[in-house]
NUNURO-877028 format. One line per field, with one value per residue (C-alpha): residue in one letter; residue number from 1; x, y, z negated. Coordinates in steps of 0.001 Angstrom, whole numbers, always signed. Layout:
koldren c(a,...)
kekol c(NUM,...)
u c(X,...)
v c(Y,...)
w c(Z,...)
This chain:
koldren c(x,x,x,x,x,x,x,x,x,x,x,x,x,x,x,x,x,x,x,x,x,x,x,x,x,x,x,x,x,x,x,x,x,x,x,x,x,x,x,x,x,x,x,x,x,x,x,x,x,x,x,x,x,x,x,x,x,x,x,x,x,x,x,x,x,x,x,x,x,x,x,x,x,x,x,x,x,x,x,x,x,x,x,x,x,x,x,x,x,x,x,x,x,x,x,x,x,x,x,x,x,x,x,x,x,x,x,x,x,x,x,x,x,x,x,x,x,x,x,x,x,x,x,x,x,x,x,x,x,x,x,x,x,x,x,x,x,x,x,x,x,x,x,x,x,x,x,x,x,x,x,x,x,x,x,x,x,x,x,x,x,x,x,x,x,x,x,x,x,x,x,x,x,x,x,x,x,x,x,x,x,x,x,x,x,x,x,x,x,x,x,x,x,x,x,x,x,x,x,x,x,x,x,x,x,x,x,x,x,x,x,x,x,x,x,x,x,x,x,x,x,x,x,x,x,x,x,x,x,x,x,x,x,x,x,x,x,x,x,x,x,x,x,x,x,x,x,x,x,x,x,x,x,x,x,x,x,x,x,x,x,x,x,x,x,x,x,x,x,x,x,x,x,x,x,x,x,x,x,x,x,x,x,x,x,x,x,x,x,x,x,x,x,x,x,x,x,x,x,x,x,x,x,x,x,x,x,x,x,x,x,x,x,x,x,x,x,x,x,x,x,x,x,x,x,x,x,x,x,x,x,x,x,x,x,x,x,x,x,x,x,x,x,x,x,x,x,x,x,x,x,x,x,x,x,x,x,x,x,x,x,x,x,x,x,x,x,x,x,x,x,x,x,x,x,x)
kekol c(1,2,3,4,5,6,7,8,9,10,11,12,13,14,15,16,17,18,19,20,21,22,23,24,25,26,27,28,29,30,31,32,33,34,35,36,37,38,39,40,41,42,43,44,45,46,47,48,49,50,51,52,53,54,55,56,57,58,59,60,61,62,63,64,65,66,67,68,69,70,71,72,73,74,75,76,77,78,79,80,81,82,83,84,85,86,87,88,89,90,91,92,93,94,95,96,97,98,99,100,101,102,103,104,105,106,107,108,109,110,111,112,113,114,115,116,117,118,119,120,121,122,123,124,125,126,127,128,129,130,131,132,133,134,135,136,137,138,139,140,141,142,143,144,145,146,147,148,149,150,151,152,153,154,155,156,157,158,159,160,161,162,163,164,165,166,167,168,169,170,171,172,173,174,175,176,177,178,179,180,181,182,183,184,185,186,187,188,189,190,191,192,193,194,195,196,197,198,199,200,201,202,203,204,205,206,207,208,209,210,211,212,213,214,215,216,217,218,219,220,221,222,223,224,225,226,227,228,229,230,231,232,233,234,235,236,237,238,239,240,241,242,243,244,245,246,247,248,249,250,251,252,253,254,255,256,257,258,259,260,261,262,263,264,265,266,267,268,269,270,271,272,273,274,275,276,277,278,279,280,281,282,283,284,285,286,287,288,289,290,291,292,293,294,295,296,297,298,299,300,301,302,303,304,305,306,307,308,309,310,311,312,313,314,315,316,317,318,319,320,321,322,323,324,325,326,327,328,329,330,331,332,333,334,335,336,337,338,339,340,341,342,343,344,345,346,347,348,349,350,351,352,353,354,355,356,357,358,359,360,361,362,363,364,365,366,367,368,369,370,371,372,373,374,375,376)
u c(+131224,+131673,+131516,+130565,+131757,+128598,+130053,+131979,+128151,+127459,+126704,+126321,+123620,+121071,+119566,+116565,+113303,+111540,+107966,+106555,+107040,+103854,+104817,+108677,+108261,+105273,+106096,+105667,+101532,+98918,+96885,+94063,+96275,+98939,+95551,+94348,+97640,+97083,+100115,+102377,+106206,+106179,+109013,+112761,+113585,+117060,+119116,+121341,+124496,+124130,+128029,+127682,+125152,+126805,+129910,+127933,+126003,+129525,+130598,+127745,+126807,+123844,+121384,+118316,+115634,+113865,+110169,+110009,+110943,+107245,+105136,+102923,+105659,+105538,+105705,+101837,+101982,+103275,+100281,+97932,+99163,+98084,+95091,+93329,+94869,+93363,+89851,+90363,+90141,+86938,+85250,+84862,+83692,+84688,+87458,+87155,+89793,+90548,+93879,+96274,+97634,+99659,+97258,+94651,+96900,+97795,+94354,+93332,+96008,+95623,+92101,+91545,+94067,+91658,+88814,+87274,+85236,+87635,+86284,+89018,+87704,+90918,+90507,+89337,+92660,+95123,+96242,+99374,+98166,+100656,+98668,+95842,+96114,+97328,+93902,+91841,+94309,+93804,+89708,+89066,+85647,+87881,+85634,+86801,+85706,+85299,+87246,+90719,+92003,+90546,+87375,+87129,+88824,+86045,+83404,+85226,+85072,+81465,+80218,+82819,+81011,+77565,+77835,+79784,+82600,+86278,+88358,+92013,+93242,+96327,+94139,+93114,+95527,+95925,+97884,+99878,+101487,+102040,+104088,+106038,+108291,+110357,+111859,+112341,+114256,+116910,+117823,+118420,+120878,+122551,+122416,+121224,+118351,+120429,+120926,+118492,+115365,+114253,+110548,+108671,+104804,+101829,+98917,+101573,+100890,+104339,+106102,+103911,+104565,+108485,+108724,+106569,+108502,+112077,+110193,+108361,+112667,+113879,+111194,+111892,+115619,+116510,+118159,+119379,+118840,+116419,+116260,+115835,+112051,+112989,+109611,+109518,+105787,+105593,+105949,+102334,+101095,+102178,+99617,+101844,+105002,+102005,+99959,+97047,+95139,+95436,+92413,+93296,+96935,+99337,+102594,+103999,+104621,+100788,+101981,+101623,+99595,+97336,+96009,+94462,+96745,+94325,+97889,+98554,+99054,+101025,+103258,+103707,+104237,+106901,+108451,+108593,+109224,+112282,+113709,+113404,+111501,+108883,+109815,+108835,+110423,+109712,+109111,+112124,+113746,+111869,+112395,+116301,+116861,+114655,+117173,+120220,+118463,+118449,+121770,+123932,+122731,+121149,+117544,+114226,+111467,+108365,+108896,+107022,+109618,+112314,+111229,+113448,+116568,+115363,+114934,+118339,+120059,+117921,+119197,+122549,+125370,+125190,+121804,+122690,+125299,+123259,+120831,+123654,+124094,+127918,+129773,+130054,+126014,+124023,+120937,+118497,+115911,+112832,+112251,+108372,+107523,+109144,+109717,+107720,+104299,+105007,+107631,+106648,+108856,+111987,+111595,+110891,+113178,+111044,+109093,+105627,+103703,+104319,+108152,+110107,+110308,+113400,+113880,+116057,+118916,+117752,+120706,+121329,+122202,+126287,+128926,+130984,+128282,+127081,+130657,+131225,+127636,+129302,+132746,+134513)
v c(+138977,+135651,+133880,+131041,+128771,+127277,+125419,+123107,+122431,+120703,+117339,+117054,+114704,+116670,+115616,+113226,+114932,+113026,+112116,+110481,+107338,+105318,+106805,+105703,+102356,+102107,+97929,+97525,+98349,+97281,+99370,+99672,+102604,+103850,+104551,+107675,+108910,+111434,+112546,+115489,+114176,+111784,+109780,+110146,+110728,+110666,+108206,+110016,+108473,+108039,+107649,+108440,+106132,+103212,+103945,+103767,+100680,+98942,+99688,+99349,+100911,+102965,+105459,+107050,+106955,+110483,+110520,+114178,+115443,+114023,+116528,+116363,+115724,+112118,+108343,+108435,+110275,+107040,+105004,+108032,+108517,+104573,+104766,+107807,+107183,+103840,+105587,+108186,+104874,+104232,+107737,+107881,+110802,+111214,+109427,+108593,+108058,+107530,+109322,+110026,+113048,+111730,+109985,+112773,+115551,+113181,+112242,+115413,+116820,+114169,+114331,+117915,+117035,+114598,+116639,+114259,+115171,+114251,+113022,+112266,+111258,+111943,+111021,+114293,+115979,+113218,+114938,+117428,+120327,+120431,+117678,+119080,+121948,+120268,+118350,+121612,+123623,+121366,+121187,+117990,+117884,+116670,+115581,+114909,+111482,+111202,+107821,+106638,+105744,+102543,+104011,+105919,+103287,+101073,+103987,+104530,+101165,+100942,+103873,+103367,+99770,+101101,+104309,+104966,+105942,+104745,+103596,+104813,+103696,+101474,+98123,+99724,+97500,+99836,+102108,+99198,+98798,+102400,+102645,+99620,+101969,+103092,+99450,+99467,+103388,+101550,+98776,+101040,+103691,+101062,+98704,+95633,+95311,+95978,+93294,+95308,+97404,+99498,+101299,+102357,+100259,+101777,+100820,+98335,+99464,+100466,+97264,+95190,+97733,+97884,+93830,+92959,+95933,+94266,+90606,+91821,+93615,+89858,+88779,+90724,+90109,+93619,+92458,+88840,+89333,+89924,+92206,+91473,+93519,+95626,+97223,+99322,+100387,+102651,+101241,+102881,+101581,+98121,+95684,+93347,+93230,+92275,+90039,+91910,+95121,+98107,+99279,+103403,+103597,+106112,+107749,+111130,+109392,+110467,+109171,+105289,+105541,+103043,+100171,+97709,+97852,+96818,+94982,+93222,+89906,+91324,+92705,+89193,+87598,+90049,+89566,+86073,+85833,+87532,+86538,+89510,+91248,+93884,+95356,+98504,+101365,+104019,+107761,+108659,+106295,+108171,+111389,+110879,+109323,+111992,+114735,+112807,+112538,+116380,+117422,+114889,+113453,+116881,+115251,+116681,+114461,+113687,+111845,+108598,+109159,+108416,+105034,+103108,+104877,+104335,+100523,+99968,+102564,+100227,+96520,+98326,+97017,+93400,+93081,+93540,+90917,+88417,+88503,+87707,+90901,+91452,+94805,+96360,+95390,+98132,+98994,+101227,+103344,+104649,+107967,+108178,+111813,+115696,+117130,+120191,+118002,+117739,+120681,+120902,+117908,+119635,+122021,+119733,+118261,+115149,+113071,+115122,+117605,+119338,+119387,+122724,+123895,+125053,+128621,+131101,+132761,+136788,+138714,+142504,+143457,+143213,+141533,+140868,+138954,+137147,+136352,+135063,+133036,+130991,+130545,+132250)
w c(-61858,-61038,-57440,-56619,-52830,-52298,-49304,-52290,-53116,-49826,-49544,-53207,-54949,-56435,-59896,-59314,-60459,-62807,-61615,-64870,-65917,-63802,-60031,-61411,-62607,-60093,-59050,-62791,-63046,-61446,-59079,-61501,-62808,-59881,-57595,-59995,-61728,-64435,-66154,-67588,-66333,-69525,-70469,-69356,-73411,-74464,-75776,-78172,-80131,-83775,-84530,-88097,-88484,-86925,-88977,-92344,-91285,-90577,-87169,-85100,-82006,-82797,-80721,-81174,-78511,-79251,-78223,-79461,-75980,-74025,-73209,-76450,-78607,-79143,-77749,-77516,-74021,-72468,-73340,-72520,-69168,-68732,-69828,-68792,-65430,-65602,-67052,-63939,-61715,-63239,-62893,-67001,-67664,-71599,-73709,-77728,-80138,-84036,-85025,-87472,-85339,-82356,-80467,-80896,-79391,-76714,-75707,-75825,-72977,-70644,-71026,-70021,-67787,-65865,-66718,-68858,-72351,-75602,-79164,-82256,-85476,-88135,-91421,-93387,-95258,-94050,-90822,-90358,-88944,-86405,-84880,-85424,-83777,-80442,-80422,-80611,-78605,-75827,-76021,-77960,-80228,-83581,-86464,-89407,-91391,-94912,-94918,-93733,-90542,-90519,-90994,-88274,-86071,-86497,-86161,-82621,-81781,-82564,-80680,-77174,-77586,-77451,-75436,-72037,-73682,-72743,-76069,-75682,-79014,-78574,-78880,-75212,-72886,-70863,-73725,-74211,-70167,-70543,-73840,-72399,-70399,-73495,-73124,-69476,-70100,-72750,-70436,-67251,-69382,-71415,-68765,-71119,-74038,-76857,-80137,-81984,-82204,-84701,-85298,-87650,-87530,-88126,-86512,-84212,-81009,-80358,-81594,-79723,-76448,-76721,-77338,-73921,-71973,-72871,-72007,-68653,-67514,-68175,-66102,-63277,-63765,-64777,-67761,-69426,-73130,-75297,-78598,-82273,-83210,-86248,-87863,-91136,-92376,-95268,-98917,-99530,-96309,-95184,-94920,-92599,-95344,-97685,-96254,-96583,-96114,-97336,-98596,-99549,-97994,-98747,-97959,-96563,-93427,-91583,-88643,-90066,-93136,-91531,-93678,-91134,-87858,-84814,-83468,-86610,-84534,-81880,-83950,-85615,-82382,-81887,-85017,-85137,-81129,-81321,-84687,-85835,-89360,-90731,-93910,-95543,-96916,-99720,-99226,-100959,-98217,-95422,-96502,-97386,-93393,-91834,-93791,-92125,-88857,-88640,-90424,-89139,-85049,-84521,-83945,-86017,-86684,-88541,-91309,-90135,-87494,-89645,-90582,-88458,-89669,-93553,-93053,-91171,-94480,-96725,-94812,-94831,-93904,-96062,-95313,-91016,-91773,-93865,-90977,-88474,-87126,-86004,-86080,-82898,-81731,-80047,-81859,-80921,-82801,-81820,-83407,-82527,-82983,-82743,-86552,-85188,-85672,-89700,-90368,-94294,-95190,-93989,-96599,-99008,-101852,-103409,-101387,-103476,-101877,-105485,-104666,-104715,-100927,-100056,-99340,-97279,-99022,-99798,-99222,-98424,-95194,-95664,-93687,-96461,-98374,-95431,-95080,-98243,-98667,-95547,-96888,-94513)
């Protein structure tokens, strides 16, 4: 049995319990939110090494930021806590939102959470049902829209326009202060905005979010630099990279199949404010960077997670250089969502639905095989 001196244990500093990231970066919103906090501990995600990575893309200094770990398994619950805090403030009684997944679940808890009435229009057949089932597990009326995304986004718009009915999309502002605190979580661990940014950019919220959070910690004189904005959309969907909108977009990637991005000019600004790009990457890209995401830092995601790693893999390390990026620079991904909201793709070979899945090995119930099957 073993004993423990407890007396050693006097005097030490206990860990600091996280209190969610408004009542912790409280001096950075306005009162409009902090008076009628709603919120499930979000934020306080890691910040994991990527050494393999940085080694491949020539000796940079590379981390993931993993959003998986917020309470609904994604980035979204940053902006939510914002906003229905905000709509809390405001005694709305029910909340609306168009989703590809995320923002539905997340709506949906810190709705029910407040005690408020949740509607999510998804686009009919284009949602994992990982997603999915979060939304209806937590109470939210989910119809589903013959259309896209962009379809039911303006459907939402229309009817929180004409009925009292708070929007809590990320064109909400509110969403936007909230989602902000990813930035402000990078600087205080590394101590400095790093050279670089990565994300993937779907409907741009989060670019947009992540470039005013690093701005608004240089205001305050937190930090001294700013980051380059690094946003990948996906091949299929990636209206920005184009020029012009998608009208039936498609990719694997749910998360950011998104034709029409309500922050298609914010995400511009941060672009071109920082110096920094918007490209777009191919399924087969996505789903090759989400398989070394999991087998070699350790970290499952969805595959519109993986984005940011597939457009750094695809700039490589010429492409870093060309753009002035020297060896040694800390860059940091955002990996949006947990691989538990998609989980199909990790079993999948091809980026096609019509791929063989991979399967467990069948073996009989024998040491010596089991042995051997692991080469040992």
């Amino acid at each position: 049995m073993v004993k423990y001196n407890y007396n050693l244990m006097k005097g030490i500093k206990m860990a600091h319990i996280w209190q969610g990231i408004i009542e912790e970066y409280k001096d950075l919103f306005p009162s409009t939110i902090t008076d009628s906090i709603i919120t499930l501990k979000e934020g306080n995600t890691p910040l994991i090494s990527a050494p393999s990575l940085g080694k491949t893309l020539g000796g940079m200094e590379v981390y993931i930021k993993f959003e998986g770990t917020n309470p609904t398994g994604s980035f979204k619950d940053r902006g939510m806590t914002s906003a229905i805090s905000a709509a809390a403030g405001k005694g709305v009684k029910a909340v609306m939102c168009a989703s590809t997944g995320n923002t539905s679940a997340s709506a949906a808890a810190y709705a029910k959470r407040a005690g408020m009435k949740c509607g999510v229009l998804i686009p009919d057949g284009k949602i994992a049902y990982g997603k999915l089932s979060q939304a209806i597990a937590h109470g939210a009326t989910v119809m589903a829209v013959k259309g896209n995304f962009d379809d039911c986004l303006e459907t939402v718009f229309e009817l929180t326009d004409e009925y009292p009915i708070e929007l809590v999309n990320s064109v909400n502002p509110n969403r936007i202060l909230g989602q902000r605190s990813g930035a402000f979580e990078v600087v205080d661990e590394l101590g400095e905005a790093p050279e670089i940014h990565c994300l993937p950019v779907g409907n741009a919220g989060n670019i947009t979010a992540y470039w005013q959070g690093y701005r608004d910690y240089k205001d305050a004189g937190i930090s001294q630099n700013l980051p380059r904005m690094f946003g990948f959309q996906a091949a299929g969907a990636a209206p920005i990279v184009n020029g012009a909108r998608v009208l039936n977009p498609e990719t694997i990637a749910t998360a950011i199949r998104i034709g029409n991005p309500a922050s298609w000019a914010q995400a511009e600004a941060a672009r071109d404010d920082s110096n920094g790009l918007i490209d777009s990457v191919t399924d087969a890209e996505i789903l090759a960077a989400h398989k070394i995401l999991s087998s070699e830092i350790g970290v499952f995601v969805e595959p519109a997670s993986a984005a940011g790693v597939a457009g750094l893999l695809k700039l490589g390390a010429t492409g870093l250089a060309k753009l002035g990026v020297k060896p040694g620079s800390r860059i940091v991904i955002t990996s949006t969502g947990h691989g538990l909201k998609d989980p199909l793709w990790a079993l999948r070979s091809e980026p096609s639905e019509d791929s063989p899945q991979v399967e467990a090995i069948k073996v009989e119930n024998n040491k010596d095989q089991i042995l051997e099957i692991l080469g040992l």
